[in-house]
TORDO-48507 format. One record per atom (N, C-alpha, C): residue number from 1; residue in three letters; chain; atom name; x, y, z. Coordinates in steps of 0.2 Angstrom, whole numbers. Example, Ala and Ser with C-alpha at 12.3 -4.5 7.8 and 13.67 -1.06 7.14 Angstrom:
// TORDO-48507
<site><k>1</k><r>ALA</r><c>A</c><a>N</a><east>66</east><north>-28</north><up>39</up></site>
<site><k>1</k><r>ALA</r><c>A</c><a>CA</a><east>62</east><north>-22</north><up>39</up></site>
<site><k>1</k><r>ALA</r><c>A</c><a>C</a><east>66</east><north>-16</north><up>39</up></site>
<site><k>2</k><r>SER</r><c>A</c><a>N</a><east>64</east><north>-11</north><up>35</up></site>
<site><k>2</k><r>SER</r><c>A</c><a>CA</a><east>68</east><north>-5</north><up>36</up></site>
<site><k>2</k><r>SER</r><c>A</c><a>C</a><east>64</east><north>0</north><up>39</up></site>
This chain:
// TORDO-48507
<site><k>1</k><r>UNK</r><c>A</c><a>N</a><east>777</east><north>-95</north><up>176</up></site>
<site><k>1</k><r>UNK</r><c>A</c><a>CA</a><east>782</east><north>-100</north><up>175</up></site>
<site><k>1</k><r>UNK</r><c>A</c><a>C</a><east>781</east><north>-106</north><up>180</up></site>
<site><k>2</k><r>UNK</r><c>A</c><a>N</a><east>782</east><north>-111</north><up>178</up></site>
<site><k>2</k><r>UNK</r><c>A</c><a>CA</a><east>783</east><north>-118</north><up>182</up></site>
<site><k>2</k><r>UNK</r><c>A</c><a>C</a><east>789</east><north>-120</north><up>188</up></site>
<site><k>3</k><r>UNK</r><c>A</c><a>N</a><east>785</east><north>-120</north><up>191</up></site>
<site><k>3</k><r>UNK</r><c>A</c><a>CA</a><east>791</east><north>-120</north><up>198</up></site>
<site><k>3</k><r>UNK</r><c>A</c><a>C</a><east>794</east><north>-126</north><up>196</up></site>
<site><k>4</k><r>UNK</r><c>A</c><a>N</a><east>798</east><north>-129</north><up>197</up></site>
<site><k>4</k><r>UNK</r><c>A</c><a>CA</a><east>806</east><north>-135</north><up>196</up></site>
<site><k>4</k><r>UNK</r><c>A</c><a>C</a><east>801</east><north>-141</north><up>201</up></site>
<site><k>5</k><r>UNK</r><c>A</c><a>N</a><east>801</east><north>-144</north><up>198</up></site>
<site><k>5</k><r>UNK</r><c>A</c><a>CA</a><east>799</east><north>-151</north><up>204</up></site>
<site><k>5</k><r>UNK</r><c>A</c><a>C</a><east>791</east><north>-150</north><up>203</up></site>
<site><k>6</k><r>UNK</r><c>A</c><a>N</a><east>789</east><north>-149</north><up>199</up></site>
<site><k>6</k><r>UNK</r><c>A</c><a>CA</a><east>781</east><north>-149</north><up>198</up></site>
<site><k>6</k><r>UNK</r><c>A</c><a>C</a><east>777</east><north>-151</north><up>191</up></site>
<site><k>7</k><r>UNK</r><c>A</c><a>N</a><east>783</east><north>-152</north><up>188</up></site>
<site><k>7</k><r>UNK</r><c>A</c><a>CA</a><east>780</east><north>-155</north><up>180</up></site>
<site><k>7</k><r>UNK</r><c>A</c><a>C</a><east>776</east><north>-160</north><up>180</up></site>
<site><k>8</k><r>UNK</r><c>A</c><a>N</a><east>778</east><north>-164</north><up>183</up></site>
<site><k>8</k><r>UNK</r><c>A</c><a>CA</a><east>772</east><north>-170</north><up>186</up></site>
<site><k>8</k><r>UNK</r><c>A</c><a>C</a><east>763</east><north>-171</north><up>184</up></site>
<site><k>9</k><r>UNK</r><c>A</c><a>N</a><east>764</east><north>-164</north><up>190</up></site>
<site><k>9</k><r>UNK</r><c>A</c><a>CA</a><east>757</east><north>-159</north><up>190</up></site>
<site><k>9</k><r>UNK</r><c>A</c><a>C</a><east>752</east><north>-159</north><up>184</up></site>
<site><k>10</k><r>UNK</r><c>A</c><a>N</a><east>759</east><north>-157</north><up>178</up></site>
<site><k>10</k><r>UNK</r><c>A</c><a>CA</a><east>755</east><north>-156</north><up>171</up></site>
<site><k>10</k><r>UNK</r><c>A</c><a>C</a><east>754</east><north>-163</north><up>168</up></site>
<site><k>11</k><r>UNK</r><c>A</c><a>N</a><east>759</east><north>-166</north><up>170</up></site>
<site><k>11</k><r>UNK</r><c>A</c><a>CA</a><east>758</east><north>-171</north><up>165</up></site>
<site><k>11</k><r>UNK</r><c>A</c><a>C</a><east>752</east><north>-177</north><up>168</up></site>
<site><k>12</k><r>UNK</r><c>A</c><a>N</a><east>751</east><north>-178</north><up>175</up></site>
<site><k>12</k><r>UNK</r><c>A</c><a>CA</a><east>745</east><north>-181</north><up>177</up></site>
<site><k>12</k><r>UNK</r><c>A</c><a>C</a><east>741</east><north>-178</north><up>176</up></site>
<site><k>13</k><r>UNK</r><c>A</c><a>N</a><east>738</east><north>-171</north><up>172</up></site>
<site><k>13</k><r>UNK</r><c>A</c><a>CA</a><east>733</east><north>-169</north><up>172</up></site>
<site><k>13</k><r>UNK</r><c>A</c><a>C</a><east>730</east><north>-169</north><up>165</up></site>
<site><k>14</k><r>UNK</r><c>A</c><a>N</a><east>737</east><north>-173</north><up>162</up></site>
<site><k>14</k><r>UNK</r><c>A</c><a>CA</a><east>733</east><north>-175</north><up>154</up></site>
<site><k>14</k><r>UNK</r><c>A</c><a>C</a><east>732</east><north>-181</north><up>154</up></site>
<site><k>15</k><r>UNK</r><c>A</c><a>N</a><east>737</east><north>-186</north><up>160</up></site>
<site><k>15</k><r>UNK</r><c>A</c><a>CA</a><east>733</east><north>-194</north><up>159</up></site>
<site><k>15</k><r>UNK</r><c>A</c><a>C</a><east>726</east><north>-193</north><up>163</up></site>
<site><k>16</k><r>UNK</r><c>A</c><a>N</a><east>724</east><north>-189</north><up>165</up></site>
<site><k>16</k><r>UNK</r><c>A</c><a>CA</a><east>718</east><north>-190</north><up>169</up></site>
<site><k>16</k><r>UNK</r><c>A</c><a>C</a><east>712</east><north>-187</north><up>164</up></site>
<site><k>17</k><r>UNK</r><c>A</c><a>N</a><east>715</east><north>-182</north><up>159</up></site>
<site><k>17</k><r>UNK</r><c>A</c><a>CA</a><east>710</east><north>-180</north><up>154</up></site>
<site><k>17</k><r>UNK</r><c>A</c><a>C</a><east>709</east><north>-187</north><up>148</up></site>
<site><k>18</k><r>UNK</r><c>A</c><a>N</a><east>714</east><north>-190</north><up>147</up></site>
<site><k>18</k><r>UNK</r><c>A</c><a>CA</a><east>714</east><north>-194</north><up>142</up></site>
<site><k>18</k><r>UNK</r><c>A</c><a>C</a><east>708</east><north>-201</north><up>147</up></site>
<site><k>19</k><r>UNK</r><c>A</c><a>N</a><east>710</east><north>-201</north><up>153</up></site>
<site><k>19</k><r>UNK</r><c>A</c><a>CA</a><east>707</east><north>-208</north><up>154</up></site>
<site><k>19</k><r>UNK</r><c>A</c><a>C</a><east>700</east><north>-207</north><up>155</up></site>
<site><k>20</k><r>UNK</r><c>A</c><a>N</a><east>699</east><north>-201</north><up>158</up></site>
<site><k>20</k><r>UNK</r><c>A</c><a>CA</a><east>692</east><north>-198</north><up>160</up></site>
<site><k>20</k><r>UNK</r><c>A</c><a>C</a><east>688</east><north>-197</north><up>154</up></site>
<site><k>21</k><r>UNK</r><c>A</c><a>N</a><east>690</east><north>-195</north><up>149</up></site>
<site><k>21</k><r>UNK</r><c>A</c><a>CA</a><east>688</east><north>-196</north><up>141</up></site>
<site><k>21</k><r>UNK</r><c>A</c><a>C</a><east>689</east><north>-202</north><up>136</up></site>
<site><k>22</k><r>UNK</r><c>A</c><a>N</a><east>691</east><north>-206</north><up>140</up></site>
<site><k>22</k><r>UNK</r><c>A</c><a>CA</a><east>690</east><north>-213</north><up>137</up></site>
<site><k>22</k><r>UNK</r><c>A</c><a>C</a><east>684</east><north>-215</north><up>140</up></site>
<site><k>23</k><r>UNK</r><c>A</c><a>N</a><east>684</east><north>-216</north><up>147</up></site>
<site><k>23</k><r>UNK</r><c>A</c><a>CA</a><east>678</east><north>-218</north><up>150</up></site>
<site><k>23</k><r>UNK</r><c>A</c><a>C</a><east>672</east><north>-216</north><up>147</up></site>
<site><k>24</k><r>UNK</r><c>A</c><a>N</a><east>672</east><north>-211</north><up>148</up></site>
<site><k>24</k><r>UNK</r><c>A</c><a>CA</a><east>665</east><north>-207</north><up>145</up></site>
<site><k>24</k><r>UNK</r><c>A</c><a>C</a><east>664</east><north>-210</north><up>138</up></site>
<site><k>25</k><r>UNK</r><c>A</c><a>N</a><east>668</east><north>-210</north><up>135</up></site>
<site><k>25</k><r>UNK</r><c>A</c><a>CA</a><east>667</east><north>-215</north><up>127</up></site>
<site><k>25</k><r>UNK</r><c>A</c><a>C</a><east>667</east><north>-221</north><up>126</up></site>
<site><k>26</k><r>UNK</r><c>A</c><a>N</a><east>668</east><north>-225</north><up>132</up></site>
<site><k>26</k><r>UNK</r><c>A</c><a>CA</a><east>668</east><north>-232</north><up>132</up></site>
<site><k>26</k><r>UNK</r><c>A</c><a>C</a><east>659</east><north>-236</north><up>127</up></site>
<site><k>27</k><r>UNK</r><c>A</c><a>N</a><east>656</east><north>-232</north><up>130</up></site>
<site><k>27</k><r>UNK</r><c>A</c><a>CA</a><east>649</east><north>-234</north><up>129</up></site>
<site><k>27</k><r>UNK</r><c>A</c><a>C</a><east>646</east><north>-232</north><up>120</up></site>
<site><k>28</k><r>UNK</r><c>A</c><a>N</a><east>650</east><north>-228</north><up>118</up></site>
<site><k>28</k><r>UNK</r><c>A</c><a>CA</a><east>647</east><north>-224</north><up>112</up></site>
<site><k>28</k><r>UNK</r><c>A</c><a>C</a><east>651</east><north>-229</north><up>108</up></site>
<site><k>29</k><r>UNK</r><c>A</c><a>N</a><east>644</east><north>-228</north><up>102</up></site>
<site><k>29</k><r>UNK</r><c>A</c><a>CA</a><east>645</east><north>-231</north><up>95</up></site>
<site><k>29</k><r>UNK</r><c>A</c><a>C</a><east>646</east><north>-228</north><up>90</up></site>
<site><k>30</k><r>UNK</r><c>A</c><a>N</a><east>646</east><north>-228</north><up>84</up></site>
<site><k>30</k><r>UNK</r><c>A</c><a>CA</a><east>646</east><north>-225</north><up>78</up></site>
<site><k>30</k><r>UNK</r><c>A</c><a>C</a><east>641</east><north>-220</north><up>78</up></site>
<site><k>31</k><r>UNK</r><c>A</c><a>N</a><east>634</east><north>-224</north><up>80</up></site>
<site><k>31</k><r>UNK</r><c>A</c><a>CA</a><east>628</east><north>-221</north><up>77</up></site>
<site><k>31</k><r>UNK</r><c>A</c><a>C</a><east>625</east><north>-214</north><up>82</up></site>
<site><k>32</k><r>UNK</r><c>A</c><a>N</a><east>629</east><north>-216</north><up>90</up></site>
<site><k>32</k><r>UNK</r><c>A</c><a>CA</a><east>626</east><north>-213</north><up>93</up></site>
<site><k>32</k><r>UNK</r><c>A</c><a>C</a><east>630</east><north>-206</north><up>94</up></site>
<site><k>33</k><r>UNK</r><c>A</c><a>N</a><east>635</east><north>-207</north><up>91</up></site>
<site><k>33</k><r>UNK</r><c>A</c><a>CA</a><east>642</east><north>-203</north><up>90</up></site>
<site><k>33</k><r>UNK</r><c>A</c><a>C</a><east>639</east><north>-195</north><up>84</up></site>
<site><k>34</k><r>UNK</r><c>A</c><a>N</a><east>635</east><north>-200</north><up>79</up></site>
<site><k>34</k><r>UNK</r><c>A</c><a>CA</a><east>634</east><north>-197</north><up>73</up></site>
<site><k>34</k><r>UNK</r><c>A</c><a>C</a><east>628</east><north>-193</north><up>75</up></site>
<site><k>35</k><r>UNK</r><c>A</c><a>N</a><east>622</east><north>-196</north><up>78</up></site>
<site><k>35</k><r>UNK</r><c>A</c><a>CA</a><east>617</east><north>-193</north><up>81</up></site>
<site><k>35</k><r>UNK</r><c>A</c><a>C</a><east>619</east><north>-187</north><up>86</up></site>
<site><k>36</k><r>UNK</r><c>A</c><a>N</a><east>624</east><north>-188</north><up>91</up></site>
<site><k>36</k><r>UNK</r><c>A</c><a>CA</a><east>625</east><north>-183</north><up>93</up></site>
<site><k>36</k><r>UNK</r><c>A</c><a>C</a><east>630</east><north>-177</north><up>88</up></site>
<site><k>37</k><r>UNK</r><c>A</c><a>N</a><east>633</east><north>-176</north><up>82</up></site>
<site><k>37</k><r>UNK</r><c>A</c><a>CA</a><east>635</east><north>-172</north><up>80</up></site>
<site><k>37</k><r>UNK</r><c>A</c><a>C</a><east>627</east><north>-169</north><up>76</up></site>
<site><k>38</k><r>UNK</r><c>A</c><a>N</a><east>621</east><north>-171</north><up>74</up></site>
<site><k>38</k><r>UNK</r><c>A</c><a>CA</a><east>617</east><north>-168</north><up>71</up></site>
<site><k>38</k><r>UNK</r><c>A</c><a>C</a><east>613</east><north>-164</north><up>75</up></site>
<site><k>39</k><r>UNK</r><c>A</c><a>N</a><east>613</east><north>-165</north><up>84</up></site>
<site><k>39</k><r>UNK</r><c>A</c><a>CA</a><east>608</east><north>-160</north><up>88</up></site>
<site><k>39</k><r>UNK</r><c>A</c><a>C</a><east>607</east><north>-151</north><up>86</up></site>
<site><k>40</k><r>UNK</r><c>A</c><a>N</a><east>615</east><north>-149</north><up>84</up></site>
<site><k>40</k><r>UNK</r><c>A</c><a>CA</a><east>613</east><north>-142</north><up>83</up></site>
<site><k>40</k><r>UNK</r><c>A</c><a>C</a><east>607</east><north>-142</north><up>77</up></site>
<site><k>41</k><r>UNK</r><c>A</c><a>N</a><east>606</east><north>-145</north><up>72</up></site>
<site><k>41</k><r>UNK</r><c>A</c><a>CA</a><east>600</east><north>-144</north><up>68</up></site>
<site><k>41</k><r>UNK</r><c>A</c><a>C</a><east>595</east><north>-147</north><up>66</up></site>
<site><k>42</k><r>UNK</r><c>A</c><a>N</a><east>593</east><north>-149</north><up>74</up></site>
<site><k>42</k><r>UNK</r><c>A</c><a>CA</a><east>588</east><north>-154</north><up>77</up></site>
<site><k>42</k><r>UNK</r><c>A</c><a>C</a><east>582</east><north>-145</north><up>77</up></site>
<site><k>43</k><r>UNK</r><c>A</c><a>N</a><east>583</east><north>-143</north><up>79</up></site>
<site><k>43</k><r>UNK</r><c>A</c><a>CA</a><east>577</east><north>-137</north><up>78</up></site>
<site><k>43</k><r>UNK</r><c>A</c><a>C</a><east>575</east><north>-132</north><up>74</up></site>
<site><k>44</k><r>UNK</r><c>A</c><a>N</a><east>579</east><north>-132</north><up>68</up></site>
<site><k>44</k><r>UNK</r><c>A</c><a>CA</a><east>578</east><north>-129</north><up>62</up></site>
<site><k>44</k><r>UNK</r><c>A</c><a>C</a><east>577</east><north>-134</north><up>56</up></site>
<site><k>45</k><r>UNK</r><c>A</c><a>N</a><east>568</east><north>-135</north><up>56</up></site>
<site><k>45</k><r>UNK</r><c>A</c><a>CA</a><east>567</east><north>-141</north><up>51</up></site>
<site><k>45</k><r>UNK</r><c>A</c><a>C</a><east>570</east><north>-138</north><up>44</up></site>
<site><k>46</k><r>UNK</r><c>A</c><a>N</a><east>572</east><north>-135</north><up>43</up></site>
<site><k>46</k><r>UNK</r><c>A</c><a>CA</a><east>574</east><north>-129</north><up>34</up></site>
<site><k>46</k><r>UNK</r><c>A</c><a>C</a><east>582</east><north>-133</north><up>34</up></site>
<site><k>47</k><r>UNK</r><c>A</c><a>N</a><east>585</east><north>-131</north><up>39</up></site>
<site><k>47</k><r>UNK</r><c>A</c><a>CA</a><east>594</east><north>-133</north><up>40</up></site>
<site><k>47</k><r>UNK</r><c>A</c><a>C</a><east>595</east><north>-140</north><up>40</up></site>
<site><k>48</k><r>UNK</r><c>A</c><a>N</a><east>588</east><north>-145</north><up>44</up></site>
<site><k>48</k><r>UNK</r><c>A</c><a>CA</a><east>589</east><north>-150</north><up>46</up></site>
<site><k>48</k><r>UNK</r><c>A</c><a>C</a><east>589</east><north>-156</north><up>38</up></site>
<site><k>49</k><r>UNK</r><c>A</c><a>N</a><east>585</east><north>-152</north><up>33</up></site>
<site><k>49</k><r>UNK</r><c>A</c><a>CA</a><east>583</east><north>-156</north><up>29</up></site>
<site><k>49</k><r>UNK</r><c>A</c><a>C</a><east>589</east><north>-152</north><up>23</up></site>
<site><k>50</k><r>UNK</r><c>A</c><a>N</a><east>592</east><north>-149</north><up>22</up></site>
<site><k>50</k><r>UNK</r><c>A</c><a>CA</a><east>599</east><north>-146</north><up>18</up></site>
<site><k>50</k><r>UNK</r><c>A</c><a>C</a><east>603</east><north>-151</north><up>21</up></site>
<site><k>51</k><r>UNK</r><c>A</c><a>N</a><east>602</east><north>-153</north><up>27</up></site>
<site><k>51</k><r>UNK</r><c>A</c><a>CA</a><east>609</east><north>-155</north><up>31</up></site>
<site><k>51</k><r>UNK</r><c>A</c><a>C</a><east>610</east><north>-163</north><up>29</up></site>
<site><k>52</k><r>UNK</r><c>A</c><a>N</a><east>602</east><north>-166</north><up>30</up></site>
<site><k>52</k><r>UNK</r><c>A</c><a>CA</a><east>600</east><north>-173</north><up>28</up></site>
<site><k>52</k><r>UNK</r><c>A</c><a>C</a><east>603</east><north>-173</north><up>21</up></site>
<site><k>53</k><r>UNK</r><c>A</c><a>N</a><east>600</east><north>-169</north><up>15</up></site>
<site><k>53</k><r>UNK</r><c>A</c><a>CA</a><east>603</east><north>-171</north><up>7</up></site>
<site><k>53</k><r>UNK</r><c>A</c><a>C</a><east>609</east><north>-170</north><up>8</up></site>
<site><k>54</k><r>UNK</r><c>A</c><a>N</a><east>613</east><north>-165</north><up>10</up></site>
<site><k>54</k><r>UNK</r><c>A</c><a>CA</a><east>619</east><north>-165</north><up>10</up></site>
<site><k>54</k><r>UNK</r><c>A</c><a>C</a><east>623</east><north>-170</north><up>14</up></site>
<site><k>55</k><r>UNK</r><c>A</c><a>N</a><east>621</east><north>-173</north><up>18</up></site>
<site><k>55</k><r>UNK</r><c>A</c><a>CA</a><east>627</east><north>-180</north><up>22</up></site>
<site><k>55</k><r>UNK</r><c>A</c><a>C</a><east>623</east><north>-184</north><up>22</up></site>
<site><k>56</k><r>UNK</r><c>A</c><a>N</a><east>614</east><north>-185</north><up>21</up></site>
<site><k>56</k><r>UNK</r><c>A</c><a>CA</a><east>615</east><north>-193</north><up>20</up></site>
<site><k>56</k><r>UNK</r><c>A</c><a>C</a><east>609</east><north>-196</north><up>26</up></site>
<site><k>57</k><r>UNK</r><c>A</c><a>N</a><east>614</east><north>-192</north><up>31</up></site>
<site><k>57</k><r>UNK</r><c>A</c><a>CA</a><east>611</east><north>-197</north><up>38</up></site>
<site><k>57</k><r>UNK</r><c>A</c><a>C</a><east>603</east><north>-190</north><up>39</up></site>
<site><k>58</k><r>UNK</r><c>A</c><a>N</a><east>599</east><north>-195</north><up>43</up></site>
<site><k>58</k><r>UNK</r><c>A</c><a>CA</a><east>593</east><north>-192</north><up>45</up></site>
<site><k>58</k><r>UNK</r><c>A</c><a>C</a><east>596</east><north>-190</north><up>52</up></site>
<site><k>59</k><r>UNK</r><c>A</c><a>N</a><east>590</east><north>-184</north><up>51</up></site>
<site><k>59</k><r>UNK</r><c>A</c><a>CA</a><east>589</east><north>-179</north><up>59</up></site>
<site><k>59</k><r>UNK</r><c>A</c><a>C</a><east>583</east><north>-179</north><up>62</up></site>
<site><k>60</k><r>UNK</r><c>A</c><a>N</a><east>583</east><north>-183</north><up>68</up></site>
<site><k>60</k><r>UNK</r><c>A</c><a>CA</a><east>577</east><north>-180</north><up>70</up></site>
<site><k>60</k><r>UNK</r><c>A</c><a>C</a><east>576</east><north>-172</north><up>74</up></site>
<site><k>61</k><r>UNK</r><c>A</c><a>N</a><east>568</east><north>-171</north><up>70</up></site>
<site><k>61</k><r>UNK</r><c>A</c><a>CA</a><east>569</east><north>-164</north><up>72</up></site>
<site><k>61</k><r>UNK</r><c>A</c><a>C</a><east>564</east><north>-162</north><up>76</up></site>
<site><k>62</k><r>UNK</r><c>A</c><a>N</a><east>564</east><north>-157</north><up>79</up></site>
<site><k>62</k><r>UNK</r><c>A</c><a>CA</a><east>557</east><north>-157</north><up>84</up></site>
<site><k>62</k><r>UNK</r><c>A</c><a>C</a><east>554</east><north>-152</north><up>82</up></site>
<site><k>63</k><r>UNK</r><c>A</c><a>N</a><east>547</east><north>-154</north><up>83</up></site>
<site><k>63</k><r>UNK</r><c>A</c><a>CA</a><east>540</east><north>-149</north><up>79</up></site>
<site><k>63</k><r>UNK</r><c>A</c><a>C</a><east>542</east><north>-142</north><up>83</up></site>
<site><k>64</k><r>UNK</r><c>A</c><a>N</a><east>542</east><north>-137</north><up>80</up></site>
<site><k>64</k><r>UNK</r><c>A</c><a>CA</a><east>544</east><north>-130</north><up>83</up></site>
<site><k>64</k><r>UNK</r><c>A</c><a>C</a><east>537</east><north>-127</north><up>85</up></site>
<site><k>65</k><r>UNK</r><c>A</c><a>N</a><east>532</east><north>-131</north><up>79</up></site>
<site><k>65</k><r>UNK</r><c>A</c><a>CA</a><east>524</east><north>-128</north><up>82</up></site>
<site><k>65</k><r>UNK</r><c>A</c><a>C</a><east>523</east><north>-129</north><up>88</up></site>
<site><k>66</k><r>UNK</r><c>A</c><a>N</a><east>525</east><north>-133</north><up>90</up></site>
<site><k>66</k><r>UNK</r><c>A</c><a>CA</a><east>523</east><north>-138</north><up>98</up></site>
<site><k>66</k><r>UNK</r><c>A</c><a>C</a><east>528</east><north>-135</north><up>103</up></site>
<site><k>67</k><r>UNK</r><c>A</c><a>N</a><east>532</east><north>-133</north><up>102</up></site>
<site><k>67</k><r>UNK</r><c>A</c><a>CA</a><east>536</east><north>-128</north><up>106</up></site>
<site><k>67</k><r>UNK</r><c>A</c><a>C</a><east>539</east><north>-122</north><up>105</up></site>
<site><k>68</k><r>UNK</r><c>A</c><a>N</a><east>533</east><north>-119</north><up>104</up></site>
<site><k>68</k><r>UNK</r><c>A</c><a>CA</a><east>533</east><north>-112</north><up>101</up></site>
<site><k>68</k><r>UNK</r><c>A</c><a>C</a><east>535</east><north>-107</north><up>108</up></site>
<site><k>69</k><r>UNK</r><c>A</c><a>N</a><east>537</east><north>-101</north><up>107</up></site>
<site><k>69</k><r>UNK</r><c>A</c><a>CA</a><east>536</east><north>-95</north><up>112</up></site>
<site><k>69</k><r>UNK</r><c>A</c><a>C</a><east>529</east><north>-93</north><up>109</up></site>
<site><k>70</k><r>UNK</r><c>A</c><a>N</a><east>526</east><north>-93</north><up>117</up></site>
<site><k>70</k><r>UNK</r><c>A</c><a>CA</a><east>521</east><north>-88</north><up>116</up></site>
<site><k>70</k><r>UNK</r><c>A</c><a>C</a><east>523</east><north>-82</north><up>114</up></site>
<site><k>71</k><r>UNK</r><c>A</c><a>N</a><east>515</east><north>-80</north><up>109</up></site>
<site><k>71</k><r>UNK</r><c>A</c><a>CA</a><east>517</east><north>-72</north><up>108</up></site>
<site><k>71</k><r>UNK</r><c>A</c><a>C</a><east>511</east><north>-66</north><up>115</up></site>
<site><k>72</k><r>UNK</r><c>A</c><a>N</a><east>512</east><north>-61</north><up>112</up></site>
<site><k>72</k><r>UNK</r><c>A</c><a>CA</a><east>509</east><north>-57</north><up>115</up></site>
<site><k>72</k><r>UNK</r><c>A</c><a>C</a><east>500</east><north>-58</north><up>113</up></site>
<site><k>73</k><r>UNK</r><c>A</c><a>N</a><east>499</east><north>-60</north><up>107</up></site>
<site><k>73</k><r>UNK</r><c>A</c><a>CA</a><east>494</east><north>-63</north><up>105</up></site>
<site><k>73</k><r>UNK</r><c>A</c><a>C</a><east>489</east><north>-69</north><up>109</up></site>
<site><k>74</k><r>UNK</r><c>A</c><a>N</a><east>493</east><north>-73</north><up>112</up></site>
<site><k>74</k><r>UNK</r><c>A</c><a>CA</a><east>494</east><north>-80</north><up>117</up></site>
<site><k>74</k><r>UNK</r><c>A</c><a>C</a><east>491</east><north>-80</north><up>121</up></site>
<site><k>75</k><r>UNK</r><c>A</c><a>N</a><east>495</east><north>-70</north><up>124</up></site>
<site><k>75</k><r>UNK</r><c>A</c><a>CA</a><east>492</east><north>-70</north><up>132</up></site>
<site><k>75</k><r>UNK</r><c>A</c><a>C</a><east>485</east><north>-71</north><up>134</up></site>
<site><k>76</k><r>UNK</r><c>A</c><a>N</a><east>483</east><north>-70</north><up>139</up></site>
<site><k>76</k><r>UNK</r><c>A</c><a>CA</a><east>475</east><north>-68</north><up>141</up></site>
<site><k>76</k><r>UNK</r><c>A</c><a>C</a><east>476</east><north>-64</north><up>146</up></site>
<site><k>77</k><r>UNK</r><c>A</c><a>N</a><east>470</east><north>-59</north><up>148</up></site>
<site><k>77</k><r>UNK</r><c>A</c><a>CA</a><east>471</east><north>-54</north><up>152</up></site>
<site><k>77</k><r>UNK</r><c>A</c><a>C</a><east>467</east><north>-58</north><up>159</up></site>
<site><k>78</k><r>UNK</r><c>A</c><a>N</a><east>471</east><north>-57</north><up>165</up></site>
<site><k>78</k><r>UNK</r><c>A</c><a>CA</a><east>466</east><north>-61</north><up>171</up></site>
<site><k>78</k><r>UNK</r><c>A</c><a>C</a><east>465</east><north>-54</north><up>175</up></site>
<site><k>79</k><r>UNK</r><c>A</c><a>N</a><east>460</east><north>-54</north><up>177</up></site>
<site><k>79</k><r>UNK</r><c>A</c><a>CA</a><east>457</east><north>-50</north><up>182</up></site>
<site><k>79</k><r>UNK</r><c>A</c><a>C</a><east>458</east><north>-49</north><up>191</up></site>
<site><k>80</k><r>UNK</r><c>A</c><a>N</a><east>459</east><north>-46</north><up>194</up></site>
<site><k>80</k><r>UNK</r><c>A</c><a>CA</a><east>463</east><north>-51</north><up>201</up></site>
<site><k>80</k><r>UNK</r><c>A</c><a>C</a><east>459</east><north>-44</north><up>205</up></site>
């Protein structure tokens, strides 16, 4: 429960979320807004290109060959 004489507390903590979240969004545009909503399917070329037909906007994706895990195939053995 809320101690009497501290509601204050709550209520400055939401103009301070609202202003602190404005700030942070001063800068942003439409486009950059948009691009940030497609990163989760920035690494799955299959989801990225379903995702593209379906809304439209392009994703850039990142080559997966190029940032593969190594497998156990990869390793080499070193002598020491």
């Amino acid at each position: 429960m809320i101690e009497p004489g501290y509601e204050w507390l709550g209520i400055a903590a939401v103009v301070f979320f609202f202003v602190v979240t404005q700030l942070c969004l001063k800068n942003s545009n439409t486009r950059s807004i948009d691009e940030a909503s497609m990163i989760p399917f920035a690494d799955d070329p299959d989801v990225a290109r379903r995702v593209e037909q379906a809304t439209g906007k392009t994703i850039h994706c990142v080559d997966t060959a190029e940032h593969a895990i190594p497998t156990q195939n990869d390793w080499i053995d070193v002598e020491m």
